[in-house]
C-alpha positions as CSV (number, residue, x, y, z in Angstrom):
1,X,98.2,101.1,-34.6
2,X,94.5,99.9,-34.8
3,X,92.6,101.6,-32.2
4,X,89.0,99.5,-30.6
5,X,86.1,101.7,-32.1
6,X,83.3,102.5,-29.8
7,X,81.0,100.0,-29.9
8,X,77.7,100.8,-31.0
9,X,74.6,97.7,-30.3
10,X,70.9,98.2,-31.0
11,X,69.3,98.6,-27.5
12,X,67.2,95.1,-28.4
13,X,70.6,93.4,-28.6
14,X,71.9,94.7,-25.1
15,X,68.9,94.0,-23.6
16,X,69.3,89.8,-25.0
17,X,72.6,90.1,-23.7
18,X,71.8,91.6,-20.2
19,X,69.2,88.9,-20.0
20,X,72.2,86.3,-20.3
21,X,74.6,87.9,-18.1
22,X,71.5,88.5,-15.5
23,X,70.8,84.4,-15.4
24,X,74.5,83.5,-15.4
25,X,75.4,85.6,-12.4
26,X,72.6,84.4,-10.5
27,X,73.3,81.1,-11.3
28,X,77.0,81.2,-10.3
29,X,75.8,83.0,-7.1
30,X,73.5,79.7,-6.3
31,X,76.8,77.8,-6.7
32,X,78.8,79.9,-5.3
33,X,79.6,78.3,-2.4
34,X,81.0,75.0,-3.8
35,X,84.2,77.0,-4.4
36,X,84.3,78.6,-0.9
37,X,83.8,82.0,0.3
38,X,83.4,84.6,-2.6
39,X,83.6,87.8,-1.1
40,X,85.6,89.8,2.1
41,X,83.2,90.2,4.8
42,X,81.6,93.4,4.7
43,X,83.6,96.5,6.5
44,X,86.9,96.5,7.2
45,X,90.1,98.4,5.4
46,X,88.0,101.2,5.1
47,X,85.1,99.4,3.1
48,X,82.7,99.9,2.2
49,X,83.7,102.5,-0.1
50,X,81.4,104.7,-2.2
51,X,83.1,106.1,-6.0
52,X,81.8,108.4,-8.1
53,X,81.9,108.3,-11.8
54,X,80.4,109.7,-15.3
55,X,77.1,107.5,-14.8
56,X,76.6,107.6,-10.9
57,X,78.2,106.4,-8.2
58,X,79.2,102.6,-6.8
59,X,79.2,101.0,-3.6
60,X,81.7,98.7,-2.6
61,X,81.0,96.9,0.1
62,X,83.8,94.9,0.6
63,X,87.5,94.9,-0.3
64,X,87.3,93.2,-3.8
65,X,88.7,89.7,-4.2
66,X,87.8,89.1,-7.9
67,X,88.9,92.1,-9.8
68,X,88.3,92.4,-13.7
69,X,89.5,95.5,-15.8
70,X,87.8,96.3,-18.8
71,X,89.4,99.7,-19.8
72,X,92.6,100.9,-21.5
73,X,95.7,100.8,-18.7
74,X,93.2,99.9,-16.2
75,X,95.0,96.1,-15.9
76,X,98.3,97.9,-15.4
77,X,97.2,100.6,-13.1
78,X,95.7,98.0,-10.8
79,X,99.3,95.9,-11.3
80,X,101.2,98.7,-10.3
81,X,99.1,99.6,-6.9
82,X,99.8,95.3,-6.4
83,X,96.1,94.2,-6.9
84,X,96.1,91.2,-8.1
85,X,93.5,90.4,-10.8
86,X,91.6,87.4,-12.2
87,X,91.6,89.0,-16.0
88,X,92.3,92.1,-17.8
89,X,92.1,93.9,-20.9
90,X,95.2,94.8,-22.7
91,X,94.0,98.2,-24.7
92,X,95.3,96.6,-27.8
93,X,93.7,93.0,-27.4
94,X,97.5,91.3,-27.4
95,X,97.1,87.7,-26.3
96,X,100.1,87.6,-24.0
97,X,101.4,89.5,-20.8
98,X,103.7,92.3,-21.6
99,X,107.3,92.3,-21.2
100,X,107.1,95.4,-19.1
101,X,103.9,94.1,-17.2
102,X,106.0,90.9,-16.4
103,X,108.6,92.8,-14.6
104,X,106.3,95.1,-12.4
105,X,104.3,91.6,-11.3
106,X,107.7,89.8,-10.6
107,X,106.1,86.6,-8.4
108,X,102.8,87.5,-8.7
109,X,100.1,85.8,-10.8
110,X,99.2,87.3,-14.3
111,X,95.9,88.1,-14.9
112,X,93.6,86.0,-17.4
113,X,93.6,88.1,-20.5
114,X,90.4,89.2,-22.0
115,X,89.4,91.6,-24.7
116,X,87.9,94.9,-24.8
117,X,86.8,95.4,-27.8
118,X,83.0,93.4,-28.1
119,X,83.8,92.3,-24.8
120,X,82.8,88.3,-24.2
121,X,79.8,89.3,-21.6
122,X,78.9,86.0,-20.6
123,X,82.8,84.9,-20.1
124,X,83.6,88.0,-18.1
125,X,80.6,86.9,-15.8
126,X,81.6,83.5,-15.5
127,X,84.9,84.8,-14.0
128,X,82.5,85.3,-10.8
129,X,83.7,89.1,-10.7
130,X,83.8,91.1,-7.3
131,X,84.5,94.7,-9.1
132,X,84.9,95.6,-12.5
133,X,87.3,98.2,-13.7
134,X,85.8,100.6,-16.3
135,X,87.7,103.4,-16.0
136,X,89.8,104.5,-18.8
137,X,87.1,103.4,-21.4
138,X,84.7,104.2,-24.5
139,X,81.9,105.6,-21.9
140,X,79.5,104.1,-23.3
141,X,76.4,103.7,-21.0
142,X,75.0,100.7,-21.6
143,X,77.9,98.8,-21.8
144,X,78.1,99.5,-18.5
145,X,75.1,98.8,-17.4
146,X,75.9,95.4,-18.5
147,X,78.7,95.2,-16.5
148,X,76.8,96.7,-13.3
149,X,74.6,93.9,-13.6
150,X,77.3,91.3,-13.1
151,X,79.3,92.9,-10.0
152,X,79.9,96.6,-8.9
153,X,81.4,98.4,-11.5
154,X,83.2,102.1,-11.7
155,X,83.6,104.1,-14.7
156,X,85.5,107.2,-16.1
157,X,85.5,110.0,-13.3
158,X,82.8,112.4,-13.5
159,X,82.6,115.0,-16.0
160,X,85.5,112.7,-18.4
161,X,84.2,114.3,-22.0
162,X,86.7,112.3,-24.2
163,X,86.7,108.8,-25.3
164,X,89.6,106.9,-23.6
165,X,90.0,110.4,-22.2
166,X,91.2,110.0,-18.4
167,X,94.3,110.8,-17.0
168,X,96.3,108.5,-15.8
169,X,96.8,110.1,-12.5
170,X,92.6,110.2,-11.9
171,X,92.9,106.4,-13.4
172,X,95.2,105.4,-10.2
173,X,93.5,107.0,-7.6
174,X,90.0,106.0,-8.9
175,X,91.0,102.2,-8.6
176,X,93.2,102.8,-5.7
177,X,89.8,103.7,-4.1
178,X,88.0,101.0,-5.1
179,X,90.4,98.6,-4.5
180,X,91.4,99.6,-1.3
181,X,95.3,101.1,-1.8
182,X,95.1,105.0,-1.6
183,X,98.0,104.6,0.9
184,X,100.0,103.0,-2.9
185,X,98.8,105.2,-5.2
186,X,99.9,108.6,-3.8
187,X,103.7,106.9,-3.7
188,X,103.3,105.5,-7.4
189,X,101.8,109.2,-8.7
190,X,104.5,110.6,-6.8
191,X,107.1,108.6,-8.1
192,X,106.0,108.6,-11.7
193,X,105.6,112.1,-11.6
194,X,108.6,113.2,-10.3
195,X,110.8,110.8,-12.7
196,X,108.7,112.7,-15.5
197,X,109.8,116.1,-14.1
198,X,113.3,115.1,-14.0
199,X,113.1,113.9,-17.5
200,X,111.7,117.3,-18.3
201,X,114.4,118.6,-16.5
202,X,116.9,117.3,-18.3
203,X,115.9,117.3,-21.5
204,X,115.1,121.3,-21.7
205,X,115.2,121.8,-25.2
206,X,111.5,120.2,-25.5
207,X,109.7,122.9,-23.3
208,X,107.5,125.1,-26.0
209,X,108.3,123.1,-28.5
210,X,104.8,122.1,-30.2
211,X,104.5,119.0,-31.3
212,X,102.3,116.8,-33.7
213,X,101.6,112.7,-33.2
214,X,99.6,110.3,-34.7
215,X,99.1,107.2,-36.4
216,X,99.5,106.0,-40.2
217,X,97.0,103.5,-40.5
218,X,94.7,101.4,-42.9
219,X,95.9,104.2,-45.7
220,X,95.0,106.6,-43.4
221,X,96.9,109.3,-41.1
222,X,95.7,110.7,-38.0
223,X,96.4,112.7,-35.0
224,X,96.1,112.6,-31.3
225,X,94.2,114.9,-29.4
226,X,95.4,116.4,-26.2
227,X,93.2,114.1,-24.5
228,X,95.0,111.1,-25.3
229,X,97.6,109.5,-23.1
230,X,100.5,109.6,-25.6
231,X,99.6,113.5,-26.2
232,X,99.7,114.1,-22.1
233,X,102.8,112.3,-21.9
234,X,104.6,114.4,-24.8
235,X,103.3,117.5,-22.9
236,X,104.6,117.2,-19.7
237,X,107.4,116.7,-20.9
238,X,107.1,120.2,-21.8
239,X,106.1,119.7,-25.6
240,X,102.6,121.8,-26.4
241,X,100.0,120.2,-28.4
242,X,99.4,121.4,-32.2
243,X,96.5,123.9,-31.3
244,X,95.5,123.3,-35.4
245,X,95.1,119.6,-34.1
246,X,93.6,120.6,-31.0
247,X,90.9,122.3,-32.4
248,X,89.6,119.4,-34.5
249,X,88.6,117.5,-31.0
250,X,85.7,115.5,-31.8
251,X,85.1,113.5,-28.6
252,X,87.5,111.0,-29.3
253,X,91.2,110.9,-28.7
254,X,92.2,111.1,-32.0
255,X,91.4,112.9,-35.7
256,X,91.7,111.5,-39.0
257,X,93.2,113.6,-41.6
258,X,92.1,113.7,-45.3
259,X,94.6,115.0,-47.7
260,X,93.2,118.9,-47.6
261,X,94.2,118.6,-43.9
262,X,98.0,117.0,-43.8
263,X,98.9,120.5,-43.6
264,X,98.2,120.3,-40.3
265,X,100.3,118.7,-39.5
266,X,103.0,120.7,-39.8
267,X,104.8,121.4,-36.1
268,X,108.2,121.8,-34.8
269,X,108.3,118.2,-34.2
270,X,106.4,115.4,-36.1
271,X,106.2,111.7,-34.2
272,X,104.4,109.4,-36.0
273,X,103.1,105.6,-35.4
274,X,104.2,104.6,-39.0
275,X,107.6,102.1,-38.8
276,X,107.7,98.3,-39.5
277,X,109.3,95.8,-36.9
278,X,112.7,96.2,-39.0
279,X,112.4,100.4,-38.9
280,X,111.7,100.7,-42.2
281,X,108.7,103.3,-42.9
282,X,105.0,102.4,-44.6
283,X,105.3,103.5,-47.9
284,X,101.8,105.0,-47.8
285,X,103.7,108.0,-45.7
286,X,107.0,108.6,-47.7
287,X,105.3,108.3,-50.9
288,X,102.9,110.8,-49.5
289,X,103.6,114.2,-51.7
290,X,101.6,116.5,-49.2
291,X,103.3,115.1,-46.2
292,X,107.0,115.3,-47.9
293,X,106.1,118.8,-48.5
294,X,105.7,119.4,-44.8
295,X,108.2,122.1,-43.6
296,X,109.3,120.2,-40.1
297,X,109.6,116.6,-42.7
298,X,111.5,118.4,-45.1
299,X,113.6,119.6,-42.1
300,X,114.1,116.6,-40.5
301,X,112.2,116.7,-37.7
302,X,110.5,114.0,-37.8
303,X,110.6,111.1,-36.2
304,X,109.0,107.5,-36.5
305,X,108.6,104.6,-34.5
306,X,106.4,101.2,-34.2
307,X,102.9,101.3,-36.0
308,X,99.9,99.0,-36.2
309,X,102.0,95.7,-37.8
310,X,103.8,96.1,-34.4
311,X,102.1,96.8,-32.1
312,X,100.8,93.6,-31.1
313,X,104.6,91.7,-31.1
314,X,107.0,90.9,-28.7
315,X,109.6,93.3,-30.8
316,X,111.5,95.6,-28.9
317,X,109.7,98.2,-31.1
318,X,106.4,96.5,-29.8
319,X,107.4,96.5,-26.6
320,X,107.9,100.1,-26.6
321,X,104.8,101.3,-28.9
322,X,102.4,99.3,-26.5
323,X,104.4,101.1,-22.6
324,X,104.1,104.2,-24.9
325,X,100.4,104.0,-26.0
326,X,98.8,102.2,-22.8
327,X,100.9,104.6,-20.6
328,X,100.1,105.0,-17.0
329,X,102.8,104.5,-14.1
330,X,104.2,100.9,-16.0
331,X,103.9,101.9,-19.5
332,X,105.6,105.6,-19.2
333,X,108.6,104.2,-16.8
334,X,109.4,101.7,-19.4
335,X,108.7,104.3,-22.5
336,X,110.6,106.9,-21.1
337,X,114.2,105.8,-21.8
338,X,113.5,104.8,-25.4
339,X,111.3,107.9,-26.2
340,X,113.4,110.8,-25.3
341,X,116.7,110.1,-27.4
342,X,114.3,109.7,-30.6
343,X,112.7,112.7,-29.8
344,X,115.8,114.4,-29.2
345,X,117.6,113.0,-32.0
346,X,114.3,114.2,-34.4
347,X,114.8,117.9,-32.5
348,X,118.1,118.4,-33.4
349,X,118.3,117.8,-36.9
350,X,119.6,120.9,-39.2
């Protein structure tokens, strides 16, 4: 599955596109009051709220009316603490609400779907924003500060090293805090943490077990770091990362791998981004000599599901790569079901 690079702008170009944002805000502010009120009155339900994050710290002054989410699972995270949004980013830029996003915002309104990769600046101002969501994100500074200008904005949690990098559980409670619903996010990390234990529980032939997943993409294979979302799902369900793998962190959340490295790969179990819609496997992987040659494929254990042609479809198998991939309390209920018989089934091989 494609994954949004970070997003790299000559500071000239951020600073023409501050200058827009800057004018549009205030302009919409002028105006502002042709549409009624645009903001909570100031105090109240515990606001205002200060949150810290990698570049500072944000004010809140009032419970936020106009929410926008920028990074990866932020939009769901918000959805499942029942804020309701005026936009969001799906992490893969899919065009439609989610199947599994549907379900967990029953009557509720869905959110106007935006993009995050080379976000539309000037559109996401126009949505007269209250808060911006930048949690689970690329970190990068002075897209933020673009943001900022338009409406108080929070980023990764301080000290958050890896691109896309934040735990889901520090993802809830961040928003939860900005938003107002720390009361809902303690019950929803409960929940979803106790249905992963149980999982864990019953499925104890995964704990120790080190595991390898990644991507086939674009000719290319690569491998999640422990950082990543997928990789700290896998683990607690008692899988441990490929320390080879591990070692290759470069920041991001995930490591390409040139031929002299497939070996690498190599683990008890392989799980890999790499099928079509219909199942059937890229041929760039299984007419791959050095990754044939892998002990665990040669074994068996190995096992395959929806890659970057499916990702972004309303498939079962897209369905399930995207709850898998964007995780947090939504994604990882609806994964869970569909992810531990094919890693089971992959386990057991002879």
């Amino acid at each position: 599955m494609s994954v949004p690079p970070v997003l790299r702008r000559a500071r000239s170009s951020w600073v023409a596109v501050v200058a827009v944002v800057l004018a549009l805000a205030a302009s919409l502010v002028a105006c502002g009051s042709d549409d009624g009120p645009e903001t909570t009155a100031a105090g109240g339900e515990g606001f205002p709220v200060t949150v810290d994050h990698l570049f500072g710290s944000t004010t809140i002054p009032a419970k936020p009316q106009r929410v926008v989410t920028i990074g990866g699972g932020d939009m769901e995270a918000a959805i499942a603490l029942g804020v309701e949004l005026v936009a969001g980013a799906d992490w893969f830029g899919f065009t439609e609400t989610r199947g599994w996003v549907k379900d967990a915002l029953g009557d509720r309104p869905a959110p106007k779907l935006i993009q995050a990769y080379e976000p539309k600046f000037e559109g996401i101002a126009a949505l007269k924003p209250d808060l911006i969501l930048y949690v689970n994100s690329v970190n990068d500074k002075q897209q933020y500060e673009t943001f900022a200008a338009m409406a108080p904005t929070i980023a990764a949690p301080p000290g958050t090293k890896n691109v896309y990098g934040v735990a889901w559980q520090d993802q809830v409670r961040s928003i939860a805090k900005a938003t107002g619903t720390s009361a809902e996010a303690e019950q929803v990390v409960q929940r979803t943490e106790a249905l992963i234990t149980d999982t864990a529980k019953a499925n104890e032939e995964f704990a120790g077990k080190v595991i390898t997943a990644g991507v086939y993409s674009s000719g290319e294979l690569s491998a999640w770091l422990p950082s990543d979302p997928r990789m700290r799902l896998l683990t607690a369900l008692g899988f441990k990362p490929n320390p080879r793998i591990a070692a290759m962190d470069n920041g991001d959340f995930y490591v390409k791998l040139p031929d002299e490295d497939i070996g690498k790969l190599d683990a008890d179990l392989i799980f890999l981004a790499a099928a079509d819609q219909n199942g059937k496997i890229d041929p760039g992987v299984t007419g791959n000599k050095l990754f044939a040659a892998l002990p665990a494929v040669k074994a068996g254990h190995v096992a395959y599901f929806g890659g970057a042609p499916v990702i972004n479809s309303n498939s079962d198998s897209g369905q399930f790569s995207s709850a898998f991939s964007i995780g947090g309390p939504l994604g990882i209920k609806y994964a869970l079901t569909k992810l531990v018989p094919q890693l089971k089934d992959a386990l057991t091989q002879n």
